[in-house]
PyMOL commands that place a pseudoatom at each C-alpha (Angstrom):
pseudoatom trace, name=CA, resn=UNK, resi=1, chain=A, elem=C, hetatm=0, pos=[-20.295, -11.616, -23.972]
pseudoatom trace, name=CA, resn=UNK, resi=2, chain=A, elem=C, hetatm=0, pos=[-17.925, -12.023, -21.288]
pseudoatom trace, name=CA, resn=UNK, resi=3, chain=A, elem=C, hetatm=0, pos=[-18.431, -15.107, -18.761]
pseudoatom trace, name=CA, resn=UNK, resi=4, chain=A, elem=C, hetatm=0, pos=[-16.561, -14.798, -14.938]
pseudoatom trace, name=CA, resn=UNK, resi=5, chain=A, elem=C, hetatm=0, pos=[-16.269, -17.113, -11.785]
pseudoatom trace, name=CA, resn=UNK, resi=6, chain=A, elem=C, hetatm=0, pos=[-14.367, -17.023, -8.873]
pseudoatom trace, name=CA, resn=UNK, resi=7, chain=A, elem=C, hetatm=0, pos=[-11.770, -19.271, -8.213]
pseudoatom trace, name=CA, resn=UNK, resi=8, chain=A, elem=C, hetatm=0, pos=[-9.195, -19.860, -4.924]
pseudoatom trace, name=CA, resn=UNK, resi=9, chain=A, elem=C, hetatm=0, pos=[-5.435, -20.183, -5.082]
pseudoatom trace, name=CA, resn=UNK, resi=10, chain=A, elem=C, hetatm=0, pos=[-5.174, -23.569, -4.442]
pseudoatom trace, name=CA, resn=UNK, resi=11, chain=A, elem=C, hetatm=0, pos=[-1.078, -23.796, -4.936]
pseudoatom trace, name=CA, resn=UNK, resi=12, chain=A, elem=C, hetatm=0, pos=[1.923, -21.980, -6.491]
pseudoatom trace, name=CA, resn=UNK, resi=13, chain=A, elem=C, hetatm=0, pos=[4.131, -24.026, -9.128]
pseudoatom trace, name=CA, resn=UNK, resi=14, chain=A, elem=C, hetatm=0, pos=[7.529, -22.996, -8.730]
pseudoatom trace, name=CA, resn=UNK, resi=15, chain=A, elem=C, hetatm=0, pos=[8.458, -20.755, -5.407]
pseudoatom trace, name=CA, resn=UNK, resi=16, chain=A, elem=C, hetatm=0, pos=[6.280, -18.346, -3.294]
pseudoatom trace, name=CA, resn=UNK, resi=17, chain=A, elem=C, hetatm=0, pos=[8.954, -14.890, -4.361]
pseudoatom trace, name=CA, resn=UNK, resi=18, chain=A, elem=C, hetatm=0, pos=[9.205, -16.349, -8.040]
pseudoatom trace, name=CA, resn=UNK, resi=19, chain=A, elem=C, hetatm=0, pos=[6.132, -18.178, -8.899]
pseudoatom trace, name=CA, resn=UNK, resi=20, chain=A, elem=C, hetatm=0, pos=[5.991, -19.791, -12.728]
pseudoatom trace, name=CA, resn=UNK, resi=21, chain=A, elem=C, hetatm=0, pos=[2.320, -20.150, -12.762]
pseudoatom trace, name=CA, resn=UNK, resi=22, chain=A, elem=C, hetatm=0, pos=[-1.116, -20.257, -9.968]
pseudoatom trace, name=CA, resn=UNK, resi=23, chain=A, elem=C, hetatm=0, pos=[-3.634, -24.075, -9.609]
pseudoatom trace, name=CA, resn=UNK, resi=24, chain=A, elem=C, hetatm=0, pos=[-7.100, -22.618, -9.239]
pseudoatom trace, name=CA, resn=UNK, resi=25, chain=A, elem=C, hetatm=0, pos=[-9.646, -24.204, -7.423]
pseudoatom trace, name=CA, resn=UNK, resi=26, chain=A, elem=C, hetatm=0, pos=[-13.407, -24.103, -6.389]
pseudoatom trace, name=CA, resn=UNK, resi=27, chain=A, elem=C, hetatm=0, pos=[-15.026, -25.434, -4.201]
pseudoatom trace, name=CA, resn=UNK, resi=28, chain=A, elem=C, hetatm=0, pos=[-17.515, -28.201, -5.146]
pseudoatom trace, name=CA, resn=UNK, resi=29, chain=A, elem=C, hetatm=0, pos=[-20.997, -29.050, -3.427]
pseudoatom trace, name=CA, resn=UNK, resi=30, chain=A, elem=C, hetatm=0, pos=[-19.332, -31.496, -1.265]
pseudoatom trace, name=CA, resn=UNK, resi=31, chain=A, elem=C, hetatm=0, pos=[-16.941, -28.818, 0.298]
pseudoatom trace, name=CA, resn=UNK, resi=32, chain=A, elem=C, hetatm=0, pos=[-13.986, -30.278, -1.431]
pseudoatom trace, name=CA, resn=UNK, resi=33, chain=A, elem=C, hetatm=0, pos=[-11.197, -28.119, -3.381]
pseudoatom trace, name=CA, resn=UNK, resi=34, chain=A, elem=C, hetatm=0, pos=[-11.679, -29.271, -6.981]
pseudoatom trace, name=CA, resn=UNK, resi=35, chain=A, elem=C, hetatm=0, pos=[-8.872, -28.261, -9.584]
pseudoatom trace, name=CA, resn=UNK, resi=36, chain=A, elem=C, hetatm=0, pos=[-10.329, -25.882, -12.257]
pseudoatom trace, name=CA, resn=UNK, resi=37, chain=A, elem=C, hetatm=0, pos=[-7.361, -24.923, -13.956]
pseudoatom trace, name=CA, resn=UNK, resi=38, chain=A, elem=C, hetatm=0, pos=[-3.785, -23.087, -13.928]
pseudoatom trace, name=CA, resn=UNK, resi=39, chain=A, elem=C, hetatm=0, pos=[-2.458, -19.527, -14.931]
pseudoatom trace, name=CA, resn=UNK, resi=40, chain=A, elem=C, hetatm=0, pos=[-0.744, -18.531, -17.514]
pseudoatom trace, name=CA, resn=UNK, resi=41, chain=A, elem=C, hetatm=0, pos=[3.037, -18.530, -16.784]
pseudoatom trace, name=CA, resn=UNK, resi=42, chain=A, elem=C, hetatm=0, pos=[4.184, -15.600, -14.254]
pseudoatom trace, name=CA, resn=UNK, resi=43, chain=A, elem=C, hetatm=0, pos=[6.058, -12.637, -15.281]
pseudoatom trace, name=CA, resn=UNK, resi=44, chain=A, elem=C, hetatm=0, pos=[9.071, -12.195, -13.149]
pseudoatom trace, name=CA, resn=UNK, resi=45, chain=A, elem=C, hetatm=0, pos=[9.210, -9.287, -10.816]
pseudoatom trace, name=CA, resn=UNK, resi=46, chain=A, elem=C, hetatm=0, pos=[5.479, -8.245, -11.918]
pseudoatom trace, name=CA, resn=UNK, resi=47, chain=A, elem=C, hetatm=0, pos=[2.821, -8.361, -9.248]
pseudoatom trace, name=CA, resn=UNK, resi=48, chain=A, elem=C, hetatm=0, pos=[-0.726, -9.433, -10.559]
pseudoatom trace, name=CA, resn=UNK, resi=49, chain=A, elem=C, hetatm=0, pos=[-2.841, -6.447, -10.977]
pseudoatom trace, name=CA, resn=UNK, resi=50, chain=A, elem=C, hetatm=0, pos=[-0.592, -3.686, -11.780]
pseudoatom trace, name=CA, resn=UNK, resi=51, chain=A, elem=C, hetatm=0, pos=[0.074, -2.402, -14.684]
pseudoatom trace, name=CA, resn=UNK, resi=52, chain=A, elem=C, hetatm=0, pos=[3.604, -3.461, -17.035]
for i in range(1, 52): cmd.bond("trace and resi %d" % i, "trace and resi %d" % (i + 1))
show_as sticks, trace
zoom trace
């Protein structure tokens, strides 16, 4: 069984053209961002979703 949520970008460790790894976020009852976890670390020059 496979288990899925949605989660927002929340910030980018490392810069915006070479990121090292995504903060996820969701959004808790109050309306406030709540830190959910992190990525695993980015592949240089590969764009999320496409295949390697």
């Amino acid at each position: 069984m496979q288990v899925t949520t949605e989660a927002m970008i929340g910030t980018v460790n490392g810069a915006l053209t070479a990121p090292r790894a995504l903060l996820l976020g969701r959004y808790d009852q109050a309306g406030r961002l709540q830190y959910v976890g992190r990525s695993t670390k980015t592949v240089p020059g590969r764009q999320p979703g496409k295949p390697h």
